[in-house]
Steps between C-alpha positions, in 0.01 A plus 500: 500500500594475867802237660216311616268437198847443313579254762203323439468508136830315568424219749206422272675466204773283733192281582345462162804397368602233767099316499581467107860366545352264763213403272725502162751288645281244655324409172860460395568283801785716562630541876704784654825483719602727790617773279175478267693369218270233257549139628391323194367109548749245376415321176452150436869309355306346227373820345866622546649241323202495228609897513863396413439238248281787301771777508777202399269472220488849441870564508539169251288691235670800512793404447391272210363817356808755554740201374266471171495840432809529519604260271264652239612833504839362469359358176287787414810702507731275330245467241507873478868530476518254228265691300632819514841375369 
C-alpha cells in the first residue's frame, strides 16, 4: 500500500466517522463547543427535582434495609450464641 492510498483510506475513515458523530449527536440534540467537546441541552428543573425526590426515596429504603438487617443478624447471632452455650 502506497503513502497515498494510506492517506486516503485515512481521510475517509476521518469523514465517515465525523457525518455519524454529526448525525448521532443531532438525534441526541447534542451541540458541540469550540474544542468539539459534547454540549449537552439543559434539562427541565421539574424533572430534576422529580429526579431528586426519586433517589431521596431510594437512599430512604436502603437504609431501612441495611439498618434491618442488621438488627437481625445481631439476633440471628445472639440466638446462635445462646444456643451453643
Amino acid at each position: 500500500m502506497s503513502f497515498w492510498t494510506a492517506a486516503v483510506v485515512i481521510v475517509a475513515i476521518w469523514a465517515f466517522v465525523t457525518i455519524y458523530s454529526h448525525r448521532h449527536d443531532g438525534t441526541l440534540g447534542v451541540t458541540r463547543d469550540e474544542d468539539g467537546n459534547p454540549v449537552f441541552p439543559p434539562r427541565d428543573e421539574s424533572e430534576l427535582q422529580r429526579e431528586v425526590k426519586e433517589l431521596r426515596e431510594r437512599v430512604k429504603v436502603l437504609e431501612r434495609i441495611a439498618t434491618d438487617d442488621r438488627e437481625a443478624k445481631r439476633l440471628s447471632s445472639e440466638i446462635d450464641r445462646l444456643r451453643d452455650e
